[in-house]
Every structure is written in C-alpha cells, then in structure tokens.
C-alpha positions in Angstrom: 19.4 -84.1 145.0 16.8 -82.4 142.8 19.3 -81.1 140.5 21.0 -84.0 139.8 21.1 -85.5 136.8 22.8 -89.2 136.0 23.8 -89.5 132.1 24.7 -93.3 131.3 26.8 -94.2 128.0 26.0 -97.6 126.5 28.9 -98.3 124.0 29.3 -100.4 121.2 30.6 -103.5 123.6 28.0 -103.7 125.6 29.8 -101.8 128.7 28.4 -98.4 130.6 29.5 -95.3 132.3 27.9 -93.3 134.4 28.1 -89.7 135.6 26.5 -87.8 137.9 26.6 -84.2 137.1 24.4 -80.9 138.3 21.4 -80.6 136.1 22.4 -78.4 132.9 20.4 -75.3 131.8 18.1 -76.3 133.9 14.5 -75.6 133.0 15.3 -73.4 130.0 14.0 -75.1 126.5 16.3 -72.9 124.3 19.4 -73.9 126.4 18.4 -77.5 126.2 17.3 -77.7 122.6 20.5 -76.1 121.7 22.6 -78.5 123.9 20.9 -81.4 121.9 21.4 -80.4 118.9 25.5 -79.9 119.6 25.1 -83.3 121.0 23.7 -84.7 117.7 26.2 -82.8 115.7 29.1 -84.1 117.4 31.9 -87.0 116.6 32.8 -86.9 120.2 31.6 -86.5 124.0 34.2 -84.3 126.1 33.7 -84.6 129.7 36.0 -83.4 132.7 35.5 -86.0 135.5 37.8 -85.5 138.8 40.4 -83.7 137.1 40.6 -85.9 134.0 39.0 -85.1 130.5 37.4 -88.1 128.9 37.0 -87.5 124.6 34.8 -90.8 123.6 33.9 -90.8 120.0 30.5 -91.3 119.5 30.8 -94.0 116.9 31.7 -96.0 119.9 28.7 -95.2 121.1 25.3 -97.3 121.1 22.9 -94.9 122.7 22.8 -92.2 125.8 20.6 -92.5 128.9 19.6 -89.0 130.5 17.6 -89.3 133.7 15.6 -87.6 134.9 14.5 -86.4 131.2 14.8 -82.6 130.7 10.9 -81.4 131.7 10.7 -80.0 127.8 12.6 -81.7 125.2 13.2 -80.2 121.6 10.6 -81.3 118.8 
C-alpha cells in the first residue's frame, strides 16, 4: 500500500517493534516538520495499537526507523 508507512523502535536492549500505520500528513511539509519536532520534544511515544495504548519513554529508546522517509523532511 502506497500510504503505508512502517515506524520501527530500536530500544536500549537491543529489541524492536514495529508498526504499520497509514502514512501521516501525508505530503504536507508544515504537518510533518511540526510532527517532528513534537517527536523531539517528547519524554514519551503514545501509540494506540488494536485497542491498547502503548506510552514508551524515549529514554528507553535507541533510535527510530521511519520508512519510507517523508518525501520533504524539516531542515
């Protein structure tokens, strides 16, 4: 699916998850740059997956994987 996007969190221990999720303000740069930058500013990832809400902190986290790449990423 073209609007598909797969994010994939690393954490600290060396395990994964994955979700696959419709793209997100798809194609608009504002939307995306300001989605980022909430990201970054964040202690925490919410996510609701299958009826159950996931809150990760992110110093658990080693790095997030976003593909395919937004087609204009914030400077």
């Amino acid at each position: 699916m073209a609007n598909e996007v797969t994010t994939t969190i690393h954490f600290m221990d060396g395990t994964k998850m994955s979700l696959a999720h419709p793209r997100q303000a798809a194609g608009d740069a504002i939307q995306v740059t300001s989605a980022v930058r909430k990201a970054l500013d964040s202690d925490k990832i919410v996510a609701e997956i299958q009826g159950d809400l996931f809150v990760i902190p992110v110093r658990n986290i080693k790095y997030v994987q976003v593909t395919p790449a937004p087609k204009e990423l914030p400077q």
